[in-house]
MIRO-476331 format. One record per atom (N, C-alpha, C, O): residue in three letters; z negated, x, y. Coordinates in steps of 0.2 Angstrom, whole numbers, plus 5000, padded with zeros to 4 digits. Example, Ala and Ser with C-alpha at 12.3 -4.5 7.8 and 13.67 -1.06 7.14 Angstrom:
ALA496150664972 ALA496150624978 ALA496150664984 ALA495850714983 SER496550644989 SER496450684995 SER496150645000 SER496050675006 
END
This chain:
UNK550242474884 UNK550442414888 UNK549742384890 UNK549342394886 UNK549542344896 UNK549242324901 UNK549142244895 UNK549642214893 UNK548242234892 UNK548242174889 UNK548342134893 UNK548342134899 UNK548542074890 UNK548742014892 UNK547941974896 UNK547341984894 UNK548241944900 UNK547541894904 UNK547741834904 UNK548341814902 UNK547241794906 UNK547241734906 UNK547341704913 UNK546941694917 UNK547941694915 UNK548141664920 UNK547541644925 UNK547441684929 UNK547241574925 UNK546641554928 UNK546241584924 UNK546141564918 UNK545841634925 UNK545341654921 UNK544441644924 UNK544241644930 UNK544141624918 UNK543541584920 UNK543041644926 UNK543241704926 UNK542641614930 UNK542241684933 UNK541541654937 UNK541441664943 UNK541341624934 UNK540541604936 UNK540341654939 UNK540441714938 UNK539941634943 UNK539741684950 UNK539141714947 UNK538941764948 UNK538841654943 UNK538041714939 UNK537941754938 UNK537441784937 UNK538841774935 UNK538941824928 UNK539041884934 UNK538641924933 UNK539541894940 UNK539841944943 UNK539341934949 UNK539541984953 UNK538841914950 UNK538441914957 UNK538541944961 UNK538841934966 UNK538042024958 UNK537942084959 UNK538542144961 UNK538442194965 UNK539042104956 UNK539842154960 UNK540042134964 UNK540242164969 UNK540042064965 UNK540142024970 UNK540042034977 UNK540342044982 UNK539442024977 UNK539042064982 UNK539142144986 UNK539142154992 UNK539242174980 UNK539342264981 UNK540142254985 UNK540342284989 UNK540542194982 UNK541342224982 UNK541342204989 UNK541542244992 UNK541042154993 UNK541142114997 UNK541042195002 UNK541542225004 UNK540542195002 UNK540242235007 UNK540742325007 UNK540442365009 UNK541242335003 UNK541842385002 UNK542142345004 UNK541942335010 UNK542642305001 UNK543342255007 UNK542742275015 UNK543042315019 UNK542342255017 UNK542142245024 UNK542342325028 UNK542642335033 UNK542142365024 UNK542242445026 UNK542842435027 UNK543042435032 UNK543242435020 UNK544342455021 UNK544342405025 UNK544742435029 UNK544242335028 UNK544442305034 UNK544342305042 UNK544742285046 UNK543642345042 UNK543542385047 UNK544042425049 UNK544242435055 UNK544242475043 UNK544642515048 UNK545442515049 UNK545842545052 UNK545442465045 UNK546242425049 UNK546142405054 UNK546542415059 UNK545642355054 UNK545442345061 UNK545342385067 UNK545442365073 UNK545042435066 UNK544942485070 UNK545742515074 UNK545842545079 UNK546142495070 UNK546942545072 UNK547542485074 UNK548142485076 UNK547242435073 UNK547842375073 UNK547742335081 UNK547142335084 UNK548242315083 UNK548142265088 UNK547942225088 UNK547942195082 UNK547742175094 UNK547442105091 UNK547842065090 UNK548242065094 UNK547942015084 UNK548341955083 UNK547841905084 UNK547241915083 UNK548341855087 UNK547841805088 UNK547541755082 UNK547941745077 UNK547041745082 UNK546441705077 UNK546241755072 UNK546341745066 UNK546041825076 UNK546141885070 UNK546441865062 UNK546241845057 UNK547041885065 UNK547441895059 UNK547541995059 UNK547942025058 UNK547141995061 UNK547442095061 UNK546942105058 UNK547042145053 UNK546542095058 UNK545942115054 UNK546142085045 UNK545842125041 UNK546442045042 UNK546442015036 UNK546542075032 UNK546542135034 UNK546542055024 UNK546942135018 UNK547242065015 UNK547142005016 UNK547642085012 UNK548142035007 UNK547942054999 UNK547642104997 UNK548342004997 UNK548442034987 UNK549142064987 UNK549642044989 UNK548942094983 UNK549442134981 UNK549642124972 UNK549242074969 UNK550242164969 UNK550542164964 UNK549742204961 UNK549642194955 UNK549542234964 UNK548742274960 UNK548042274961 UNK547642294957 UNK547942234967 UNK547342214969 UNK547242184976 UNK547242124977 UNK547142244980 UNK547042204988 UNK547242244994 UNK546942294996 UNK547742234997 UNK547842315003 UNK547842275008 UNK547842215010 UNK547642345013 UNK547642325020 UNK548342315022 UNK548442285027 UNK548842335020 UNK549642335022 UNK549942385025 UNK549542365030 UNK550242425028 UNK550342455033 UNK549942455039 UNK550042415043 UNK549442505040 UNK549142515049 UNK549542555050 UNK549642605046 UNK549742555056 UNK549942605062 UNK549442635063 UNK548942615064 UNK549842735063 UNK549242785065 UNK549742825070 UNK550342835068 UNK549542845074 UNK550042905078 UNK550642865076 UNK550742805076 UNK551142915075 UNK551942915075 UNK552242885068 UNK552842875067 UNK551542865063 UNK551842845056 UNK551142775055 UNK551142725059 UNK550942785051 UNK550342725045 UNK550142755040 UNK550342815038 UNK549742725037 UNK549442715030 UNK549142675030 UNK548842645034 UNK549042675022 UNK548742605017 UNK548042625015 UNK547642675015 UNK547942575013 UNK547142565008 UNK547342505003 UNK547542445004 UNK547242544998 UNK547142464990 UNK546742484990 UNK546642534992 UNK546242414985 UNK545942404981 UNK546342374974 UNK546642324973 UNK546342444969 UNK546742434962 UNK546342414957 UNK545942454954 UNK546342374956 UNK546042324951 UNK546242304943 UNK546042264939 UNK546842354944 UNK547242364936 UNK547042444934 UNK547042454927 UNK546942504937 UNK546642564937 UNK545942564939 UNK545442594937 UNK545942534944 UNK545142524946 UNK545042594949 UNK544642634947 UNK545442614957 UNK545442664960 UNK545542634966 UNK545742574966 UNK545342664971 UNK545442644979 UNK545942704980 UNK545842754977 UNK546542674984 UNK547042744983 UNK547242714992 UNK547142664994 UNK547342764994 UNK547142795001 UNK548142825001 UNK548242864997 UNK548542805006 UNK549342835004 UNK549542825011 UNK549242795015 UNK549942865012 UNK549942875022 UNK550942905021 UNK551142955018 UNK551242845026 UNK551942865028 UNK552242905027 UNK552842895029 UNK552042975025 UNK552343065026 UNK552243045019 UNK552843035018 UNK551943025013 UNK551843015008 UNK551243055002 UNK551243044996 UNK550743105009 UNK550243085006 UNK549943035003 UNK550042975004 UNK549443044997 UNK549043014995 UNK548443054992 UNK548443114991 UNK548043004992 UNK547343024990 UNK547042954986 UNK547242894988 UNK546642964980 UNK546242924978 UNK545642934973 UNK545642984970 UNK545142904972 UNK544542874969 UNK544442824967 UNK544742774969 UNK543742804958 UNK543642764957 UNK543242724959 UNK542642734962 UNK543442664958 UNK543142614957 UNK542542614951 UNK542742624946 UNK541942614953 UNK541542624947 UNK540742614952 UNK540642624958 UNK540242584947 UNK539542574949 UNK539342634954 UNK539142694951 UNK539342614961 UNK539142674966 UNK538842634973 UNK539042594976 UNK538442654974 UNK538142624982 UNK538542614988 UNK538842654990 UNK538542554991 UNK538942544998 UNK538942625001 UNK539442645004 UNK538342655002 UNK538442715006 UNK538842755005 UNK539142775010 UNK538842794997 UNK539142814995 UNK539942814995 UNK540342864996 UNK540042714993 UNK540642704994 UNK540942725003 UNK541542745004 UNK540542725008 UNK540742725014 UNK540742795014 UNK541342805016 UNK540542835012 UNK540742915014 UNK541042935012 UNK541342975016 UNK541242905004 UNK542042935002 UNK542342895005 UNK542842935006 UNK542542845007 UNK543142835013 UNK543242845018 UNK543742845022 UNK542742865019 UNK542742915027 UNK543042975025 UNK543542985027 UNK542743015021 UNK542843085018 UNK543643095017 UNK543943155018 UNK543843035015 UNK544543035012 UNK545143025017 UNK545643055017 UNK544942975023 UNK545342965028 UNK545243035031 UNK545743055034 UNK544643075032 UNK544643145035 UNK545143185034 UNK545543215038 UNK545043215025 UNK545543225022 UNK546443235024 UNK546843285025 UNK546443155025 UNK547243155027 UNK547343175035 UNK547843175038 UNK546843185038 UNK546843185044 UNK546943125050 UNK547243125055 UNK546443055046 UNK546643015050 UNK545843005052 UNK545342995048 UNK545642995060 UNK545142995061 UNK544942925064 UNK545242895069 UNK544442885060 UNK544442805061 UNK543742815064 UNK543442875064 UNK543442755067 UNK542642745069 UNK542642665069 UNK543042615071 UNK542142665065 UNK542142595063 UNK541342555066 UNK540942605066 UNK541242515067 UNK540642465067 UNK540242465061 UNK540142405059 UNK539942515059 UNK539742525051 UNK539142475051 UNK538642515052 UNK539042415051 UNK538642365048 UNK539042305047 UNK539442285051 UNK538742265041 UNK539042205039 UNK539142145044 UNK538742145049 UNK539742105043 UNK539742045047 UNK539641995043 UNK539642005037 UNK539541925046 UNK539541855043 UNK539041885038 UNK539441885033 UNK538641895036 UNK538141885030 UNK537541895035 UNK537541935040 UNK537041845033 UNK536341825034 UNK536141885034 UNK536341915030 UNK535541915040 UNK535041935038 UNK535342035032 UNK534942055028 UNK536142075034 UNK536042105028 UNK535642145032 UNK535442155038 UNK535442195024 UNK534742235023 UNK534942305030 UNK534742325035 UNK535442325025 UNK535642395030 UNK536342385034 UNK536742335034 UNK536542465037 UNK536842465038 UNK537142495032 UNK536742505027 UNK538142515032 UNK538642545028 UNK538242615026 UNK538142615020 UNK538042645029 UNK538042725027 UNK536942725024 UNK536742785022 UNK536742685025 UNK535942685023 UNK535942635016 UNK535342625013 UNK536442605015 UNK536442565009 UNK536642575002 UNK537142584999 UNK535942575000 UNK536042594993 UNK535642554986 UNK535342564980 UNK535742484991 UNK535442444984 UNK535942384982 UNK535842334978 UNK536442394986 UNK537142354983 UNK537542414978 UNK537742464981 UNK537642414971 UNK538042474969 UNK538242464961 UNK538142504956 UNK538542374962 UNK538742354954 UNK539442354955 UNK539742344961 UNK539742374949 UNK540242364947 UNK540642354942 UNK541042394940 UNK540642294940 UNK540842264931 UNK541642274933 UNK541942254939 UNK541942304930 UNK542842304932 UNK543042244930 UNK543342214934 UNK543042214924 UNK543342164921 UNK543142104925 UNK543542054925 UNK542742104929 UNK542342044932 UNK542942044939 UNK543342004941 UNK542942124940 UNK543342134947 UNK544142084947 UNK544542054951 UNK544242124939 UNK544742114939 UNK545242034938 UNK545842014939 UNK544541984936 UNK544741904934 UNK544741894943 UNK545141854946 UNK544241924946 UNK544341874953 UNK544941904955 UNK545241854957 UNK545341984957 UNK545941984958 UNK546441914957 UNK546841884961 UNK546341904949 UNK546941884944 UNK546741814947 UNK547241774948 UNK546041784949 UNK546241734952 UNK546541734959 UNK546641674961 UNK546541764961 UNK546741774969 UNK547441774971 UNK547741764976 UNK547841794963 UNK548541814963 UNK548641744961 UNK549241734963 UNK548241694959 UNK548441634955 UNK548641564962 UNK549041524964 UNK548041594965 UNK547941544973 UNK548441574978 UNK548641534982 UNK548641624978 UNK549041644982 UNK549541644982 UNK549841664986 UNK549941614975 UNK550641604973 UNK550641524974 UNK551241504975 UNK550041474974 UNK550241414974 UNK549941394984 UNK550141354988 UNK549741444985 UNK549541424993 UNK550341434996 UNK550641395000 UNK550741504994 UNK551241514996 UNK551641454997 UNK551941435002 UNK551641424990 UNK552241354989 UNK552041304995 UNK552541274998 UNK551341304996 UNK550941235001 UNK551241265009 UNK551441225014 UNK551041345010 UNK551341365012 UNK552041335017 UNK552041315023 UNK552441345015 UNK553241335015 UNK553341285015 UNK553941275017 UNK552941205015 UNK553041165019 UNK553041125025 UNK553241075026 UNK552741185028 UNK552641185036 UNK553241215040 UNK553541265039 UNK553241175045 UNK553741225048 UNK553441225055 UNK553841235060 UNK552741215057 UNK552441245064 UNK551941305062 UNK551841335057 UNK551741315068 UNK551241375065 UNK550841365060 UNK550441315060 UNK550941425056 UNK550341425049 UNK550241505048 UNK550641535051 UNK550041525046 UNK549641565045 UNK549741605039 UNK549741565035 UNK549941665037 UNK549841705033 UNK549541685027 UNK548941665029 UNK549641685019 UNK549041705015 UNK548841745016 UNK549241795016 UNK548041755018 UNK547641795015 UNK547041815018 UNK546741775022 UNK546841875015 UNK546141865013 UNK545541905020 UNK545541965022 UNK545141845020 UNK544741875026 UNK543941915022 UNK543541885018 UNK543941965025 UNK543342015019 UNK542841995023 UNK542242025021 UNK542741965030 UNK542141945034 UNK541741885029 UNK541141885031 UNK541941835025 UNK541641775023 UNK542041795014 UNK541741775009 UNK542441835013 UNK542741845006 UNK542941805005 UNK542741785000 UNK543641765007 UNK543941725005 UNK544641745007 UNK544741795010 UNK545141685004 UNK545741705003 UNK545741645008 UNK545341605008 UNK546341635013 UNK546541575017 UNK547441575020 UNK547941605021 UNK547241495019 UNK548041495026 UNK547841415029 UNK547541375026 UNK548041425035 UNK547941375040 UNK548541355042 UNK548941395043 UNK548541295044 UNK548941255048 UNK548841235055 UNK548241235058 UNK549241225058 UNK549041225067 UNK549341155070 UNK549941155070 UNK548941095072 UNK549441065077 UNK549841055083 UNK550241015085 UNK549741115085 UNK550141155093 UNK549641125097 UNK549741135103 UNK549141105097 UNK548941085103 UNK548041115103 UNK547741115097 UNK547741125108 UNK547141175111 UNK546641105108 UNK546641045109 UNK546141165104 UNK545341125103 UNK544841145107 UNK544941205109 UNK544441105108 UNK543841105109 UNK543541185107 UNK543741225103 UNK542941195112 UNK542641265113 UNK542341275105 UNK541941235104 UNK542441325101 UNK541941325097 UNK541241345097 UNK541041375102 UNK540641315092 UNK540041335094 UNK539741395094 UNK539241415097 UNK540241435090 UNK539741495087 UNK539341465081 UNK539241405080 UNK538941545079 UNK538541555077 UNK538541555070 UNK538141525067 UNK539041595068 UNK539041645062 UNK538641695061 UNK538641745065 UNK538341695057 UNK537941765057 UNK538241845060 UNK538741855057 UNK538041875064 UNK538141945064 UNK538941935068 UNK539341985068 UNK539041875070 UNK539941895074 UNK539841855080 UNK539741795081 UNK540041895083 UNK540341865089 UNK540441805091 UNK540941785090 UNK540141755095 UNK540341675097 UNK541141675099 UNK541541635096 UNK541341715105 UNK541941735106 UNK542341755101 UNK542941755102 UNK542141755096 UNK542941785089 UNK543041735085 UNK543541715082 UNK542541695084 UNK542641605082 UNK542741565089 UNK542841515087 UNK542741565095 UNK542941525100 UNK543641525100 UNK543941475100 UNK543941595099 UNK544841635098 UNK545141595091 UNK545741585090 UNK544641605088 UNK544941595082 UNK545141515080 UNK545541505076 UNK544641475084 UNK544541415082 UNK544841355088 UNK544841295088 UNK545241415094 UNK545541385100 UNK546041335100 UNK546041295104 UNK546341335094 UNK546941275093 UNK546541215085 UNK546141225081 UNK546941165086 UNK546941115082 UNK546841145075 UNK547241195074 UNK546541135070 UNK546941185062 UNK546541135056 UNK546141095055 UNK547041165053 UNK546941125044 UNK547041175041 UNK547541215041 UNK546241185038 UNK546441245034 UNK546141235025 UNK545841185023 UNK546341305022 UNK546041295017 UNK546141375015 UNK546341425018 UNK545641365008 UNK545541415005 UNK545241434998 UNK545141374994 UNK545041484995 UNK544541484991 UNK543941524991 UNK543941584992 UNK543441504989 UNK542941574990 UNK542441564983 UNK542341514980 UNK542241634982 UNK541841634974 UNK541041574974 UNK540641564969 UNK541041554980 UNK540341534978 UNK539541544984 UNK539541594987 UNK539141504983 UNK538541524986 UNK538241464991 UNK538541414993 UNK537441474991 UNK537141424994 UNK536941354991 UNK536441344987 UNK537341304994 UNK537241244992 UNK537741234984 UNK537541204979 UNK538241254985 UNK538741264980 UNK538841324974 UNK539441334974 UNK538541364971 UNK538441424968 UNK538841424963 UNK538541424958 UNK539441414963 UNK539941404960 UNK540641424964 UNK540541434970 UNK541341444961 UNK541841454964 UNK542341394965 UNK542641364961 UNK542541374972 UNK542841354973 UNK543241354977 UNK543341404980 UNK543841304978 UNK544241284985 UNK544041244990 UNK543641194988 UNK544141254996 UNK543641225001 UNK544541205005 UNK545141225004 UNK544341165010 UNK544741125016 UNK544541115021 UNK543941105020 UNK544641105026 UNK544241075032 UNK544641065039 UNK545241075040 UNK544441045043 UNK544941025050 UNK544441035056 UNK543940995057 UNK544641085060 UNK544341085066 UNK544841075071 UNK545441085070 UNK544341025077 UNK543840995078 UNK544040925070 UNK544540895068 UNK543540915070 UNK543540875062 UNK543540785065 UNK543140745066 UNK544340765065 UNK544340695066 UNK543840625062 UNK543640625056 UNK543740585069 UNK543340535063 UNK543640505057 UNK544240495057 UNK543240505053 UNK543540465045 UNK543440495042 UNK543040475038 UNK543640565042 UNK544240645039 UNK543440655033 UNK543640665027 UNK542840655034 UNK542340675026 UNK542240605023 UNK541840605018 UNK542640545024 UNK542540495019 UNK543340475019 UNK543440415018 UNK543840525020 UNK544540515018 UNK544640525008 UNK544140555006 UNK545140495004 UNK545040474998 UNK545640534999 UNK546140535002 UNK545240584994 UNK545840644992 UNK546040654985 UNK545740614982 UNK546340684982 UNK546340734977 UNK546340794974 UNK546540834978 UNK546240824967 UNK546140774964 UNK545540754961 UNK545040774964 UNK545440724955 UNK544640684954 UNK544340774955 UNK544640824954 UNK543740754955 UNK543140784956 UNK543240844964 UNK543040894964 UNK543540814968 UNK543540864976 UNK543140784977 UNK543140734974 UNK542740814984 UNK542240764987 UNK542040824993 UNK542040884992 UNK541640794998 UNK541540815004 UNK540940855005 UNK540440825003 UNK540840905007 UNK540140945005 UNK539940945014 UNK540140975019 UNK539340905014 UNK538940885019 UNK538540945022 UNK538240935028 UNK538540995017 UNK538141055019 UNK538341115022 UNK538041165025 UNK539341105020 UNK539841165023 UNK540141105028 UNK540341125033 UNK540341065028 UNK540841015035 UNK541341015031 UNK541840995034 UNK541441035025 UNK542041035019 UNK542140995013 UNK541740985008 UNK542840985012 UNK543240975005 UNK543041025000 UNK543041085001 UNK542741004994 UNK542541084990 UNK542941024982 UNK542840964980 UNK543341074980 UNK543641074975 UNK543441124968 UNK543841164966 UNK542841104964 UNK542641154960 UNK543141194957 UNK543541174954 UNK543141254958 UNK543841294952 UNK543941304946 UNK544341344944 UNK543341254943 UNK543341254935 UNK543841184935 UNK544141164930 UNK543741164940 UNK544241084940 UNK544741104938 UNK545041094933 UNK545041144943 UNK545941174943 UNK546241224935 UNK546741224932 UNK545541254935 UNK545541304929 UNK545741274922 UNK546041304917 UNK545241214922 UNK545141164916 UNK546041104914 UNK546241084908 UNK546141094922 UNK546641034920 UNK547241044916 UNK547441104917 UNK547541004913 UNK548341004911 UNK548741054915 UNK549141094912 UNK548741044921 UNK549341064927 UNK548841124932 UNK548641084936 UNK548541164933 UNK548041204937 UNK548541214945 UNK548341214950 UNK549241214943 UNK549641224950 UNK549441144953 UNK549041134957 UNK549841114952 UNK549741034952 UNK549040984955 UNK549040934958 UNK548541024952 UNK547940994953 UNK547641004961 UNK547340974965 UNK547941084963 UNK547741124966 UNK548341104972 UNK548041094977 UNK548941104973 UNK549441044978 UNK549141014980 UNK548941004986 UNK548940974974 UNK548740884977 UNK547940904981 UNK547840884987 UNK547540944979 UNK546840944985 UNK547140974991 UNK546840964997 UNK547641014991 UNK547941064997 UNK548241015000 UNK548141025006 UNK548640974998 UNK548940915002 UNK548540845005 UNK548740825011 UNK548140825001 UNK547740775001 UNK547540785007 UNK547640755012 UNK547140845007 UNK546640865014 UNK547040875018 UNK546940845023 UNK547540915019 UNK547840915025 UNK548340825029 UNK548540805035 UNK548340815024 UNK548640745026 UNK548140695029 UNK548340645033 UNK547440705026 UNK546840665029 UNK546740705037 UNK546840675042 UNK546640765036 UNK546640795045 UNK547240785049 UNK547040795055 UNK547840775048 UNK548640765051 UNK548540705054 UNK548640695060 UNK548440645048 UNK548440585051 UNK548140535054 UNK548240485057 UNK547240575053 UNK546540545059 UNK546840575063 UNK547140545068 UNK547040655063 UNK547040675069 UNK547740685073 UNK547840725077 UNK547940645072 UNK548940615076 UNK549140675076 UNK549140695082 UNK549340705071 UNK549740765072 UNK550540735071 UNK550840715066 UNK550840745075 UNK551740765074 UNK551840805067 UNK551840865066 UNK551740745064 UNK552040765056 UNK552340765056 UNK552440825054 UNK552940735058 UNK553740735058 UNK554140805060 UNK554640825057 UNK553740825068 UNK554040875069 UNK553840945066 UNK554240995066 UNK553140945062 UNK552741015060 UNK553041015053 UNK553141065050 UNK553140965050 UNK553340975043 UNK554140985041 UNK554540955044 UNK554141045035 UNK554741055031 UNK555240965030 UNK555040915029 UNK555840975031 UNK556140915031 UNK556840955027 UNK557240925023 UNK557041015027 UNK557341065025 UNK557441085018 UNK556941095014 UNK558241105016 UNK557941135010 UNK558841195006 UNK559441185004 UNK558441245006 UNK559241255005 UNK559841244999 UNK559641214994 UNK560141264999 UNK560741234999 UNK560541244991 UNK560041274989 UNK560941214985 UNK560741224977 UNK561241274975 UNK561241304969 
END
């Protein structure tokens, strides 16, 4: 039997850094090559991987006449590789080099006969060292570390769902973008923003111009880093109405991080509280309600007023 875990399980970024680091830059590999085979959605959503019941899949990609999948299993701790005819193929999960990890996914999509070509170097990270297939100084991997950030991803994505479902304009998918390593869902006012600036490390100005073309409130969570070297949930609104970083949110301890343009909600906050779903509502709600209402969004028309039947 599969030990019991801890629901919000604790996961300081000092302790997992290193895997962190390594896992980051593997999700970027498996999301490359769904992206490599998918069409474009707009505000790249083809590019995203989602959580699953085991870790993280790209979901069904279209290949020729059929698809296949990529997980990251995070309860065996294998990358399992499954394709529509009902091949499969898999490998672990275990302390090995980005390059290494990039060959055997290559080797493996060979294997089934599926031929991908991907953009093998890192996006959105500063300054990385190498390219995918020459890097061999990222190559930790604690599984139990893998596995608490999984278990929390299943925790955020069960309660973003519920935040989710109270929209009824466009929003956006749960899920997880392997470009910045965060899990997200965004909300849309229907109406065209302003040109984005750019200037992401290593992406494109054009792929944040697309992505950032409409009004949005978004949220999310990501492990950490920078000015904030802790895990958290973050918020924010582009283009960002006046008021909106001295808007009064909840709950206690979120406040406005001057260094990201965001709402940052410590995750030992939500981890720590009485109620961890409840805590994590009210910051998802609070902040969207502060960019809805500087920003004259048609509340009435974008929001859930529905409910079905008992």
């Amino acid at each position: 039997m599969p030990q019991a875990r801890e629901s919000w399980p604790s996961l300081p970024l000092a302790e997992w850094e290193a895997t962190y680091e390594t896992l980051h830059l593997w999700t970027q590999i498996v999301g490359k090559v769904r992206m490599s085979q998918m069409p474009w959605i707009n505000h790249s959503w083809h590019v995203a991987l989602y959580v699953s019941a085991r870790g993280l899949t790209t979901s069904l990609i279209p290949y020729e006449q059929g698809g296949f999948e990529i997980e990251f299993d995070f309860l065996t701790h294998q990358l399992h590789v499954r394709t529509a005819d009902g091949r499969q193929r898999a490998f672990p999960l275990a302390p090995t080099s980005v390059a290494a990890f990039y060959r055997q996914v290559m080797e493996t999509l060979e294997e089934l006969g599926i031929q991908v070509q991907i953009l093998a170097r890192p996006v959105e990270i500063p300054d990385p060292i190498r390219r995918f297939p020459e890097d061999e100084a990222h190559a930790s991997y604690d599984p139990e570390a893998a596995q608490r950030c999984w278990q929390l991803l299943v925790q955020a994505h069960r309660v973003f769902t519920a935040f989710r479902a109270r929209f009824s304009g466009k929003v956006s998918p749960v899920h997880f973008f392997w470009g910045a390593f965060d899990l997200a869902v965004t909300r849309f006012s229907g109406r065209s923003a302003p040109k984005h600036p750019g200037g992401i490390p290593n992406c494109a100005d054009w792929v944040m111009e697309e992505a950032y073309s409409q009004e949005v409130s978004s949220a999310g969570f990501w492990p950490g880093g920078g000015a904030h070297p802790y895990p958290y949930f973050y918020s924010y609104a582009y283009p960002e109405p006046t008021g909106y970083a001295t808007a009064a949110v909840a709950p206690e301890g979120a406040f406005y991080s001057d260094a990201f343009g965001q709402f940052v909600l410590p995750y030992d906050r939500v981890r720590e509280s009485p109620n961890p779903d409840d805590a994590l509502l009210a910051f998802l709600q609070s902040t969207y309600e502060a960019a809805a209402e500087l920003g004259d969004w048609d509340r009435a028309a974008l929001e859930v007023a529905w409910a079905p039947p008992a």
